[in-house]
N, C-alpha and C positions, 0 to 999 in steps of 0.2 A: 256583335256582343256575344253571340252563342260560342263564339269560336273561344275567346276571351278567357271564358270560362271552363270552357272545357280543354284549356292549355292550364291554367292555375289549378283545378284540381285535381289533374294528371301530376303536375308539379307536387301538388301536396303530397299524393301519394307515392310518388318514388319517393319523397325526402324522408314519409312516416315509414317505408317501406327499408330504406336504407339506413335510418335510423335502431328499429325494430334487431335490422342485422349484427347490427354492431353491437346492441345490448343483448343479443341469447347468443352472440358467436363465441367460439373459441376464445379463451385467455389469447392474447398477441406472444409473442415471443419475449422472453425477459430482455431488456435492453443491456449491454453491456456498463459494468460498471464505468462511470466517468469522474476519471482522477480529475480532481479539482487543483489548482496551485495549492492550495492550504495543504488538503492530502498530500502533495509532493513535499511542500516544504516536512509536514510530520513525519515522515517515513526518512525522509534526510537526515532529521534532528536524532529520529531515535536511531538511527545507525552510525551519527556521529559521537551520539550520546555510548552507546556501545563498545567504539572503537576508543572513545577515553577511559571508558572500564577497562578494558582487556590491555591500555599500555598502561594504566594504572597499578594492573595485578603482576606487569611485568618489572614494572618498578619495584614495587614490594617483594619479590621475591628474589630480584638483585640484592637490593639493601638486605633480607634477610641472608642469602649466602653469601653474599661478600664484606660487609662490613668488617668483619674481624680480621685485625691489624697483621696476625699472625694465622699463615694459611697453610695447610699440607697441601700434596702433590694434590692429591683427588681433589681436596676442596675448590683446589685453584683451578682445576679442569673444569667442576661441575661452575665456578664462578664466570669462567670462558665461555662454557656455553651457554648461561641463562643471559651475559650481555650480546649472547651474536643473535637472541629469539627478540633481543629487544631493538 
């Protein structure tokens, strides 16, 4: 019975002892950020979401230099090159 006892409150005291450690040690290291699916999916939407702004702005600015029926040389140039950006 002596022994019993003096196994269990050796046990107590490593566990209050390791305990103790863990609450006044050092902060742990920060964990690295963990992308979740959801965070992938957002990050996807908003750079698809982007990439239809930006062919968007490339549409708009065909339609504004090219639409006109009648073109000069430069205009037809600069209409050339805003359809090869698109």
């Amino acid at each position: 019975m002596q022994a019993s006892t003096i196994v269990g409150t050796l046990a107590l005291i490593l566990a209050l002892v390791l305990v103790a450690g863990y609450a006044s040690g050092d902060e742990l290291p920060a964990l690295p950020e963990i992308k979740t699916i959801q965070k992938k999916v957002d990050e996807r939407e908003a750079q698809r979401r982007a990439a239809v702004a930006e062919q968007q702005k490339r549409k708009d600015e065909f339609a504004r230099r090219c639409s006109k029926p009648v073109k000069t040389a430069e205009e037809l140039q600069d209409c050339r090159a805003v359809y090869r950006q698109m």
